[in-house]
N, CA, C and O atoms as a printed pandas DataFrame, in Angstrom:
     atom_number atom_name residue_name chain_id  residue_number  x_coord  y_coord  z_coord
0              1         N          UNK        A               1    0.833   -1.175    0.000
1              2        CA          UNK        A               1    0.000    0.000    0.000
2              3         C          UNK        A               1    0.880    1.241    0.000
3              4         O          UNK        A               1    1.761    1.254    0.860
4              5         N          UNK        A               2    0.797    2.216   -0.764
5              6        CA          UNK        A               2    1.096    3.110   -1.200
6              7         C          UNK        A               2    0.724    4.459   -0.256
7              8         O          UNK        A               2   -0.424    4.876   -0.411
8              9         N          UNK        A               3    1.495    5.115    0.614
9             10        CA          UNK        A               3    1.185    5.563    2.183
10            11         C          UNK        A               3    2.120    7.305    1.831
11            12         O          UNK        A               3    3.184    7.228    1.216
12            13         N          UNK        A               4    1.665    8.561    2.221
13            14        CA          UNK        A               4    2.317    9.500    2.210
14            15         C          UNK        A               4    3.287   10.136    1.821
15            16         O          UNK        A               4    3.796   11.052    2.467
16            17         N          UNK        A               5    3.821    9.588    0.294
17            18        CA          UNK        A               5    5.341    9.958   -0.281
18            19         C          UNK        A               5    4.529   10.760   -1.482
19            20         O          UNK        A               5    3.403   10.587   -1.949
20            21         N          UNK        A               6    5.505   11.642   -1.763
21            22        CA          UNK        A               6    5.403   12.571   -2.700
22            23         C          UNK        A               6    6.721   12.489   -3.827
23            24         O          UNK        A               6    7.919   12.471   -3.541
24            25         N          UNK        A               7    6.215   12.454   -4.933
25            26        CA          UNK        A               7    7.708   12.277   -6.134
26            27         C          UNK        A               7    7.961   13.395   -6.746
27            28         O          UNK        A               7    7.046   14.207   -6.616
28            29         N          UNK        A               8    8.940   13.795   -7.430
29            30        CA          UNK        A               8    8.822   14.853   -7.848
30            31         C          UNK        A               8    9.017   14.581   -9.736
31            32         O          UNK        A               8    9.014   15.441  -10.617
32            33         N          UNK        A               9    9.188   12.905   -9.882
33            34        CA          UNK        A               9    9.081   12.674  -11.069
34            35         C          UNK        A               9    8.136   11.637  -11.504
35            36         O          UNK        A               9    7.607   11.020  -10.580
36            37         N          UNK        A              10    7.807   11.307  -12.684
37            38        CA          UNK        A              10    6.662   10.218  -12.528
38            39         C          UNK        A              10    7.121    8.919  -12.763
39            40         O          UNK        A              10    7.970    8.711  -13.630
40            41         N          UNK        A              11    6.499    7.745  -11.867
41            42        CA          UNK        A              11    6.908    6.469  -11.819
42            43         C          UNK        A              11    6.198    5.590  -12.112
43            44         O          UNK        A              11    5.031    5.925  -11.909
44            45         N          UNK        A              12    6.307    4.389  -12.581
45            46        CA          UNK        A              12    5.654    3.635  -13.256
46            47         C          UNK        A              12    4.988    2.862  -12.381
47            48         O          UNK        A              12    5.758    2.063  -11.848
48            49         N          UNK        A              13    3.690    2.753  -11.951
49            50        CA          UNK        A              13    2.815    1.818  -10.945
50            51         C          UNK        A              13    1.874    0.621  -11.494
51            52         O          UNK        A              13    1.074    0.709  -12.425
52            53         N          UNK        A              14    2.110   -0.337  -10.827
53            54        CA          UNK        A              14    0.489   -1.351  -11.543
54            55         C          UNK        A              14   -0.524   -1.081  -10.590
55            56         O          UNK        A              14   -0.371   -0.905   -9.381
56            57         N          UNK        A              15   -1.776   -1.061  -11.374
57            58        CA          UNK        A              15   -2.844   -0.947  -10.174
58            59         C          UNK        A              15   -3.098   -3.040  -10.053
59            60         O          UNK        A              15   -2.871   -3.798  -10.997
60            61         N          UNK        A              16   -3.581   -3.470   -8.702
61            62        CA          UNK        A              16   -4.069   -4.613   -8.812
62            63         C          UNK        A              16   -5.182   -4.666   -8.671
63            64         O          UNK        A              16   -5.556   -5.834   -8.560
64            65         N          UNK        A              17   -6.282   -3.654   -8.591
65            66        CA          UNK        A              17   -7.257   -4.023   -8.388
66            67         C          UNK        A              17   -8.241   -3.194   -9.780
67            68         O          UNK        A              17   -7.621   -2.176  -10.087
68            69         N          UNK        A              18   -9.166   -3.301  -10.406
69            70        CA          UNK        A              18   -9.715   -2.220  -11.296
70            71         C          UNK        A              18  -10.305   -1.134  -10.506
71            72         O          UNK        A              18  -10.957   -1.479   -9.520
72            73         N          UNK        A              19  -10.189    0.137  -10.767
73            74        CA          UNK        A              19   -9.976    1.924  -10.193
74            75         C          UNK        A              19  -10.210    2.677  -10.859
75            76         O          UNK        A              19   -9.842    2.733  -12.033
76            77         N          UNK        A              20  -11.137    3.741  -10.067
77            78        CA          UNK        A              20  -11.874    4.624  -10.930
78            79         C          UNK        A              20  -10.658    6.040  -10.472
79            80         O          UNK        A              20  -10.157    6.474   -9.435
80            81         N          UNK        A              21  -10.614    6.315  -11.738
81            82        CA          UNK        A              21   -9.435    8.229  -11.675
82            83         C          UNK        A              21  -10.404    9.264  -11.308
83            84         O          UNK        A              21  -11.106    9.837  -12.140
84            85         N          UNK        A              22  -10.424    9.431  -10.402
85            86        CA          UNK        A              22  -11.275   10.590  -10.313
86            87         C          UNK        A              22  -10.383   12.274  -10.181
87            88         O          UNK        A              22   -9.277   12.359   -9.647
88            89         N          UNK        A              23  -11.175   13.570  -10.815
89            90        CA          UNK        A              23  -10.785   14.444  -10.865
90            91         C          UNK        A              23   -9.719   15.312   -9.479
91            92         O          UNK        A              23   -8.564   15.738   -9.480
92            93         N          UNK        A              24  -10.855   15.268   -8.384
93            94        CA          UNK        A              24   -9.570   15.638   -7.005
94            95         C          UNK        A              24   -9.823   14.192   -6.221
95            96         O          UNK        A              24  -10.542   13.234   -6.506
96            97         N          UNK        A              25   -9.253   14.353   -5.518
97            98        CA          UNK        A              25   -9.028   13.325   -4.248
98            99         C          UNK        A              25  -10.054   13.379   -3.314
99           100         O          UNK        A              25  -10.170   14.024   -2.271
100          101         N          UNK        A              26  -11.019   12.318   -4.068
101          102        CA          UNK        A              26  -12.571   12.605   -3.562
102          103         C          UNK        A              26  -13.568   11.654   -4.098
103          104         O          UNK        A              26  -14.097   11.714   -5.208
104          105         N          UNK        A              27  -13.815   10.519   -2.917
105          106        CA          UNK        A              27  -14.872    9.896   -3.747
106          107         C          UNK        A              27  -16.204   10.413   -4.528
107          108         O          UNK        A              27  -16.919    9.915   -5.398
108          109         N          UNK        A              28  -16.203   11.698   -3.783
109          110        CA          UNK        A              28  -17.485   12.462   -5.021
110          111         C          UNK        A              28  -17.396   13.410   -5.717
111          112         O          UNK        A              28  -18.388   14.000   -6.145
112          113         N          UNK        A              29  -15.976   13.810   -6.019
113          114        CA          UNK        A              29  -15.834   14.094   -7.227
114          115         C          UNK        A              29  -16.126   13.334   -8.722
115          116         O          UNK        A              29  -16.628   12.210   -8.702
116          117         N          UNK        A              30  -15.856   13.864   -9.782
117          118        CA          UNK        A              30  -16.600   13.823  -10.892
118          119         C          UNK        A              30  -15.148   12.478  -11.427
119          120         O          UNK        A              30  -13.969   12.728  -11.178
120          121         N          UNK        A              31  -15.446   11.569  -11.920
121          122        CA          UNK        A              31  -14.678   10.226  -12.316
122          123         C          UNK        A              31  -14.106   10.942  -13.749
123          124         O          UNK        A              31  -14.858   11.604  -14.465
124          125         N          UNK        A              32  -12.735   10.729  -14.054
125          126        CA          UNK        A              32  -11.947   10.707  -14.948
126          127         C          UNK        A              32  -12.084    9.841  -16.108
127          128         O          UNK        A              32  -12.404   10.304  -17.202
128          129         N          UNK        A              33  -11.796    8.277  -15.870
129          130        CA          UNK        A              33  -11.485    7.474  -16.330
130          131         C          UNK        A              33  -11.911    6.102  -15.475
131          132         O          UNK        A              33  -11.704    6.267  -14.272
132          133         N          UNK        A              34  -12.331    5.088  -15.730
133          134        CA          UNK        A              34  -12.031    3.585  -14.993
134          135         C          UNK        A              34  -10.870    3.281  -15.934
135          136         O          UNK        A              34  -10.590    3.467  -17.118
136          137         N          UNK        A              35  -10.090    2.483  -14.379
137          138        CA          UNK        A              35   -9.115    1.882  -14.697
138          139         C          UNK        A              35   -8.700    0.628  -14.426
139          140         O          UNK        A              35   -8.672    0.189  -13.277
140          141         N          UNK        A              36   -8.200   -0.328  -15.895
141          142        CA          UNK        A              36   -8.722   -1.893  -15.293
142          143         C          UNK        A              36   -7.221   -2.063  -14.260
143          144         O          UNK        A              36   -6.295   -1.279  -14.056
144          145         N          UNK        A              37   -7.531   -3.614  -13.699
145          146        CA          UNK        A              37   -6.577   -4.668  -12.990
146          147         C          UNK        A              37   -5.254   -4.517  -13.881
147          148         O          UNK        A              37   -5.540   -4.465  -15.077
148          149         N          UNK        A              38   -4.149   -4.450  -13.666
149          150        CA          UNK        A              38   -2.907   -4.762  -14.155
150          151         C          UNK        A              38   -2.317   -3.807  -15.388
151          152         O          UNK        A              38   -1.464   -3.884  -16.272
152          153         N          UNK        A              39   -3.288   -2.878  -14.901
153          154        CA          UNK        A              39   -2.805   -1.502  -15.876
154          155         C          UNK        A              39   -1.563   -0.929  -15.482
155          156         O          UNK        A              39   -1.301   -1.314  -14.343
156          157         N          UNK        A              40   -0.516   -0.028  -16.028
157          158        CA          UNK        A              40    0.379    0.654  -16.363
158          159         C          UNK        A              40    0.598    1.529  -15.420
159          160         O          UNK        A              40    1.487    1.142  -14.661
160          161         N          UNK        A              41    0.186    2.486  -15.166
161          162        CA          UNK        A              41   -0.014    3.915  -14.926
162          163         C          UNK        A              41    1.666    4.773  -13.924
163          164         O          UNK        A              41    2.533    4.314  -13.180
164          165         N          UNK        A              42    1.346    6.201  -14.517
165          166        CA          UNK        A              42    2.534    6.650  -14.357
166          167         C          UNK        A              42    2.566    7.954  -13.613
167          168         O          UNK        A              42    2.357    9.099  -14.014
168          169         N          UNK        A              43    3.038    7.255  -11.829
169          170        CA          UNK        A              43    2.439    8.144  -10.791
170          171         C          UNK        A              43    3.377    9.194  -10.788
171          172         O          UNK        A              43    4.569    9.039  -11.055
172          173         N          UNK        A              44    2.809   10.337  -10.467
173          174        CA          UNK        A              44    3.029   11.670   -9.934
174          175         C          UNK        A              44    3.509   11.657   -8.489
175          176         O          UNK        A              44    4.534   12.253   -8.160
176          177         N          UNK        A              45    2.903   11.102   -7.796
177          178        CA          UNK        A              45    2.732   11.435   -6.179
178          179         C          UNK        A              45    1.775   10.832   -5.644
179          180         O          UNK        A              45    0.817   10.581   -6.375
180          181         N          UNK        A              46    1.717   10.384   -4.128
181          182        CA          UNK        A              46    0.718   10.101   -3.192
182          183         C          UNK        A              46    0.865   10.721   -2.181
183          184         O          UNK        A              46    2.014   10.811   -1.748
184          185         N          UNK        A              47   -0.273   11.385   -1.425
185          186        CA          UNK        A              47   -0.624   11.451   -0.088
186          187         C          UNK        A              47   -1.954   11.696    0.463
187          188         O          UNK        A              47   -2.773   12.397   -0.132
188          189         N          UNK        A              48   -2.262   10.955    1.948
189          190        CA          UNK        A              48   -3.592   11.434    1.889
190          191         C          UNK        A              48   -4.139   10.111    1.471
191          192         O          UNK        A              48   -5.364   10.186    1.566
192          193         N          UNK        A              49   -3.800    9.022    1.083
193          194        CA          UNK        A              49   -4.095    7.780    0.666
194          195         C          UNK        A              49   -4.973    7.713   -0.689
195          196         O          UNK        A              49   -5.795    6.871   -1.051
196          197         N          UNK        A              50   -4.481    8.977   -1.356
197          198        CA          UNK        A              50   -4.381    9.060   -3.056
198          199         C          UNK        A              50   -3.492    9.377   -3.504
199          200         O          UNK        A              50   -2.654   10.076   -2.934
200          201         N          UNK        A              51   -3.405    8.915   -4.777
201          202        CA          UNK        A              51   -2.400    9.158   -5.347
202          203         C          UNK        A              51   -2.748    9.947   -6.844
203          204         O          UNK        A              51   -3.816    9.690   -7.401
204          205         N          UNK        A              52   -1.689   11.014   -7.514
205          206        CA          UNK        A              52   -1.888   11.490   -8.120
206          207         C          UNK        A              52   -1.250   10.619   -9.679
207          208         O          UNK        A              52   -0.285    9.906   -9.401
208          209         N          UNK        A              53   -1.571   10.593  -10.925
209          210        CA          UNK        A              53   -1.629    9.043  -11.745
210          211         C          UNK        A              53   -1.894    9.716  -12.860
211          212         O          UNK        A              53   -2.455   10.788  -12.630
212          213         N          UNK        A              54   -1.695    9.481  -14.008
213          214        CA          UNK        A              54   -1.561    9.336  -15.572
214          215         C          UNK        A              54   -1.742    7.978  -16.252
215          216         O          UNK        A              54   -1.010    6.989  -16.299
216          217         N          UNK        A              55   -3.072    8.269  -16.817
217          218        CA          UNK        A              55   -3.117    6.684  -17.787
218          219         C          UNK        A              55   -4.270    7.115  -18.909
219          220         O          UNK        A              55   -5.384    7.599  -18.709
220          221         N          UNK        A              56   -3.577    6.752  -20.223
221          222        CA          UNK        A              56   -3.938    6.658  -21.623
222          223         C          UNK        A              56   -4.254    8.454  -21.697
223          224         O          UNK        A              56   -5.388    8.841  -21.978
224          225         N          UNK        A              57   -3.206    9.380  -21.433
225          226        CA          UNK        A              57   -3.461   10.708  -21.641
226          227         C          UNK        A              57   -4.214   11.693  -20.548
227          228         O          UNK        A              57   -4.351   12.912  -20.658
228          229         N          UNK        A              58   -4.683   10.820  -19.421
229          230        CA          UNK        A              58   -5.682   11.236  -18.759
230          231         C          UNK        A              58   -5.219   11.819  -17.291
231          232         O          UNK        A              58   -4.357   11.098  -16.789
232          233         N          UNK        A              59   -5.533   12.793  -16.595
233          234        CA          UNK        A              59   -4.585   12.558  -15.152
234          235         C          UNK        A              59   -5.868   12.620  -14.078
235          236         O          UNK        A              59   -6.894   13.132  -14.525
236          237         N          UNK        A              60   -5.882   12.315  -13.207
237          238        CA          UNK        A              60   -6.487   12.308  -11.680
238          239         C          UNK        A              60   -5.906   11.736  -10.720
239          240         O          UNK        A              60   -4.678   11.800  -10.679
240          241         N          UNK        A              61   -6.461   11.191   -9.931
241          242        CA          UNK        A              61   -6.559   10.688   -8.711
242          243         C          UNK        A              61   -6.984    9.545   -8.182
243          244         O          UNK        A              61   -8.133    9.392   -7.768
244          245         N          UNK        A              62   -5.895    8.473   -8.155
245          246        CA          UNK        A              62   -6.504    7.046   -7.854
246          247         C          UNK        A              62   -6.697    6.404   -6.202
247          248         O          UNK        A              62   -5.519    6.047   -6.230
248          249         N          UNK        A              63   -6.899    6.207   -5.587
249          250        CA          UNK        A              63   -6.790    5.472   -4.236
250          251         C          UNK        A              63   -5.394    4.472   -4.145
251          252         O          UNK        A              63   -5.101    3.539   -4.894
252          253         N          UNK        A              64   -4.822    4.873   -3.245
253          254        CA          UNK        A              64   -3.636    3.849   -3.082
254          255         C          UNK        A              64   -3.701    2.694   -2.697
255          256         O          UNK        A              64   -2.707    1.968   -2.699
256          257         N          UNK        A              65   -5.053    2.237   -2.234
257          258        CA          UNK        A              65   -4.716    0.682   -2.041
258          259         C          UNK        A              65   -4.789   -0.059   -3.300
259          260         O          UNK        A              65   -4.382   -1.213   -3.433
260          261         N          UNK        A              66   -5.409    0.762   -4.361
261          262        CA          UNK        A              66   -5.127   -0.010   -5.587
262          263         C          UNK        A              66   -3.982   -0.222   -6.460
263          264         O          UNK        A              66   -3.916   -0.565   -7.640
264          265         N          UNK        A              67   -3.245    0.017   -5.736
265          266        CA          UNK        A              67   -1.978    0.049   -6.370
266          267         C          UNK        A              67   -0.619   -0.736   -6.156
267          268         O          UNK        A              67   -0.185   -0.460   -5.037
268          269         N          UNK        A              68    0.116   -1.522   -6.762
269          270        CA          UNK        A              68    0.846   -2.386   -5.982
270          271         C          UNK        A              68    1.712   -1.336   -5.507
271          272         O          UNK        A              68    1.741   -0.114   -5.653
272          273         N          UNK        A              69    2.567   -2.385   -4.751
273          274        CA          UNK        A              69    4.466   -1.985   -4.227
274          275         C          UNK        A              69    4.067   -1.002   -3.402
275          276         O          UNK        A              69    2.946   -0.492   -3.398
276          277         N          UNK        A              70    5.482   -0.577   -2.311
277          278        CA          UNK        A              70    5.945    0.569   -1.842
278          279         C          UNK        A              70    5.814    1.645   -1.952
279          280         O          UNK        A              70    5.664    1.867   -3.154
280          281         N          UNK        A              71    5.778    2.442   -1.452
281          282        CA          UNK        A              71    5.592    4.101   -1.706
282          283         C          UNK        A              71    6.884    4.178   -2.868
283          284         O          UNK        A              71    7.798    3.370   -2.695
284          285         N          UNK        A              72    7.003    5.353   -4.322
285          286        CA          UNK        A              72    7.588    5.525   -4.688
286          287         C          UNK        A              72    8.818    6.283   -3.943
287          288         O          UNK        A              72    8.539    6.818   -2.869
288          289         N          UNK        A              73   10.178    6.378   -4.426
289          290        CA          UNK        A              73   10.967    6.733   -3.910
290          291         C          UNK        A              73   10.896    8.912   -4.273
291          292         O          UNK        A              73   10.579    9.348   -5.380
292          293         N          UNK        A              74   11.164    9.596   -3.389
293          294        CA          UNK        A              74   11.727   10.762   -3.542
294          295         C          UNK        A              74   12.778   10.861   -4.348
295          296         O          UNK        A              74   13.790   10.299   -3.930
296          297         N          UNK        A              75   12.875   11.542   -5.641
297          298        CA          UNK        A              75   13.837   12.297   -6.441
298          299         C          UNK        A              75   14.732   13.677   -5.782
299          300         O          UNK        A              75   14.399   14.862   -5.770
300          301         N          UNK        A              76   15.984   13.017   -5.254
301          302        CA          UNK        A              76   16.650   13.852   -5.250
302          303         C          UNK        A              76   17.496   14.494   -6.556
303          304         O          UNK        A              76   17.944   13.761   -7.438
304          305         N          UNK        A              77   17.666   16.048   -6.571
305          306        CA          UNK        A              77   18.360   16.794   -7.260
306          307         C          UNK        A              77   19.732   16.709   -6.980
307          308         O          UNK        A              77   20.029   16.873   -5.796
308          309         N          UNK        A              78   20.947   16.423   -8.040
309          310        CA          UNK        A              78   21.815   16.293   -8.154
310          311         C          UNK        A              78   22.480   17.539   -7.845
311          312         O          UNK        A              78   22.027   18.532   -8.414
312          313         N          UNK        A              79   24.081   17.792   -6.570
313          314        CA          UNK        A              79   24.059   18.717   -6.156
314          315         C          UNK        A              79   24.865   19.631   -7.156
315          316         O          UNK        A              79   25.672   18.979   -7.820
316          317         N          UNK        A              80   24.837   21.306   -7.491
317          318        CA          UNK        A              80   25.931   22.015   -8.063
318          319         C          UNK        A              80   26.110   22.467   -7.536
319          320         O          UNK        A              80   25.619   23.022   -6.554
320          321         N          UNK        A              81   27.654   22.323   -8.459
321          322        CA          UNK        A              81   28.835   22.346   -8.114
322          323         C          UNK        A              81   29.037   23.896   -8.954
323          324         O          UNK        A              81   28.613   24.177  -10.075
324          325         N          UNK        A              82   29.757   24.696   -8.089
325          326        CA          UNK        A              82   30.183   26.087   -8.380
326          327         C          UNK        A              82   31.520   26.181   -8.097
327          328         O          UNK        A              82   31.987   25.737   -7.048
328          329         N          UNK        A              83   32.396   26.900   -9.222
329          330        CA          UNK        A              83   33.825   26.659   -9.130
330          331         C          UNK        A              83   34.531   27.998   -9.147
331          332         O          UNK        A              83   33.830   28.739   -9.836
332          333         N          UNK        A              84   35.223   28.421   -8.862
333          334        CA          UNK        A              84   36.120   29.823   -9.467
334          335         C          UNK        A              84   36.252   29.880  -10.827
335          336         O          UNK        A              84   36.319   28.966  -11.649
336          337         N          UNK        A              85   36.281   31.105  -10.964
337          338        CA          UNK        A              85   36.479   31.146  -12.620
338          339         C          UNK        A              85   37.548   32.239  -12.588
339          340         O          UNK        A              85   37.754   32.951  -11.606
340          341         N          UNK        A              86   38.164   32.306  -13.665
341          342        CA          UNK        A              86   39.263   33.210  -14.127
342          343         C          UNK        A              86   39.261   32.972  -15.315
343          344         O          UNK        A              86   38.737   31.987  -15.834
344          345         N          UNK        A              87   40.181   34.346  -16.189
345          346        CA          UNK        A              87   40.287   34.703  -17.176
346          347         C          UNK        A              87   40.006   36.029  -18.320
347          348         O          UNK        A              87   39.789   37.187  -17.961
348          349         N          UNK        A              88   40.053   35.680  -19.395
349          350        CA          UNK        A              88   39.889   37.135  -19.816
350          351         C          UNK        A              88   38.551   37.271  -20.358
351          352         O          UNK        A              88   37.853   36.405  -20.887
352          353         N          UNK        A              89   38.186   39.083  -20.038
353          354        CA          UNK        A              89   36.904   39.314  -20.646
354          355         C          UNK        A              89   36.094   38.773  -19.566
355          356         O          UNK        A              89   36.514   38.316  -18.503
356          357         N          UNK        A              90   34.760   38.883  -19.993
357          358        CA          UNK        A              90   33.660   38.226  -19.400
358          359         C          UNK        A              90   32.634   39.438  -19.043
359          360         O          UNK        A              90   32.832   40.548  -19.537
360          361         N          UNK        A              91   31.666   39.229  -18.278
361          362        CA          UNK        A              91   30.658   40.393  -17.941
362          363         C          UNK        A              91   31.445   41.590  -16.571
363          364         O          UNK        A              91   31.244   42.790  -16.386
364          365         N          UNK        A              92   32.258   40.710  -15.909
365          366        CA          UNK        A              92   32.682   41.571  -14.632
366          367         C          UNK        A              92   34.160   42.016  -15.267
367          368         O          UNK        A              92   34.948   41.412  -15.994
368          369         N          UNK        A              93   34.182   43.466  -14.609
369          370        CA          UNK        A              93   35.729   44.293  -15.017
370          371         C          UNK        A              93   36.043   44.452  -13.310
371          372         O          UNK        A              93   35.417   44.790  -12.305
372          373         N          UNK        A              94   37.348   44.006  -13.650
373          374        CA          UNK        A              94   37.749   44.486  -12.266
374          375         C          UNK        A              94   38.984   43.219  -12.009
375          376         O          UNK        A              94   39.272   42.303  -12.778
376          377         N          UNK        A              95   39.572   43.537  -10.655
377          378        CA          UNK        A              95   40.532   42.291  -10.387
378          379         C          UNK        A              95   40.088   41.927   -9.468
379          380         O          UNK        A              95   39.499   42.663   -8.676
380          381         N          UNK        A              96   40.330   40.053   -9.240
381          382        CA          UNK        A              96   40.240   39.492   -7.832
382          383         C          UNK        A              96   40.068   38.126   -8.253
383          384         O          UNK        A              96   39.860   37.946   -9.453
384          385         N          UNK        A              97   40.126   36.944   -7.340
385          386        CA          UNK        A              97   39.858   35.693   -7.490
386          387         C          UNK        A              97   38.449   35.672   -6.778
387          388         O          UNK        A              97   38.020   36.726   -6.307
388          389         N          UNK        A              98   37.851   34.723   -6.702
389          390        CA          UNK        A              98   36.726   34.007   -6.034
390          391         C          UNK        A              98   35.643   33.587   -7.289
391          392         O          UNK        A              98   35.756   33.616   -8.514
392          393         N          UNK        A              99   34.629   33.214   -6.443
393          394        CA          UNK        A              99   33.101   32.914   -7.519
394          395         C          UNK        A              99   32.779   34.312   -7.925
395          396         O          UNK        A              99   32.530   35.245   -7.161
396          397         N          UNK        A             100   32.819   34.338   -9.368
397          398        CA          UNK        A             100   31.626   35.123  -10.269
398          399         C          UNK        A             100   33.022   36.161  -11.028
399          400         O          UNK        A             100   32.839   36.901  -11.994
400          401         N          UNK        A             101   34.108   36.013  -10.457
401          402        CA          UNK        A             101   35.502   37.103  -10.827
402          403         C          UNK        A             101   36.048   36.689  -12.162
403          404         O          UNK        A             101   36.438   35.521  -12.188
404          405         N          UNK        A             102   36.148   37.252  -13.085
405          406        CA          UNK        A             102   37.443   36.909  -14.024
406          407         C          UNK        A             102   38.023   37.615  -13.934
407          408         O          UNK        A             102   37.588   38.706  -13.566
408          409         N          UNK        A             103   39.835   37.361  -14.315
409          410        CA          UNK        A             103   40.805   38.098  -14.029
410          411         C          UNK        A             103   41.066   39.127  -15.485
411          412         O          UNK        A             103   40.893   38.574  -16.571
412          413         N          UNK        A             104   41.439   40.461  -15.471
413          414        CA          UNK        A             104   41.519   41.335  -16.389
414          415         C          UNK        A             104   42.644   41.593  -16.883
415          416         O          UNK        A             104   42.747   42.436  -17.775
């Protein structure tokens, strides 16, 4: 069961059970799509014990117990890296070393 994680990219889920997409996270909201047993779908995010889902063009909101596996994992951002720069020209005039300086 699929429990409080949020992704920040989309991941590939099977539903196991057949699931209706509905528009918000709301059994009485207005239905998207039905969605059968052993479908595809390519999650956004869960929390709240919905999950946010993409299937055949369509997006809403499925219930997480229909869904196999683990909570998807969090996408971390790869860290940058900022270096000294030197050299000639550039947007800054002036002398000095550090970040954002080229030398004149």
């Amino acid at each position: 069961m699929l429990t409080g994680a949020v992704s920040a990219l989309a991941d590939p889920a099977i539903t196991v059970a057949p699931a209706t997409m509905h528009r918000t996270p709301n059994f009485h909201s207005r239905i998207v799509q039905h969605v059968p047993a052993n479908a595809q779908i390519d999650l956004e995010g869960c929390t709240g014990g919905w999950c946010y889902a993409s299937w055949r063009d369509l997006f809403g909101y499925i219930r997480a117990e229909a869904l196999a596996g683990d909570a998807p994992p969090v996408a971390v951002a790869p860290p940058v890296v900022v270096a000294p720069t030197w050299g000639w020209g550039g947007p800054y005039v002036g002398f000095g070393w550090g970040y954002g300086w080229r030398r004149w």
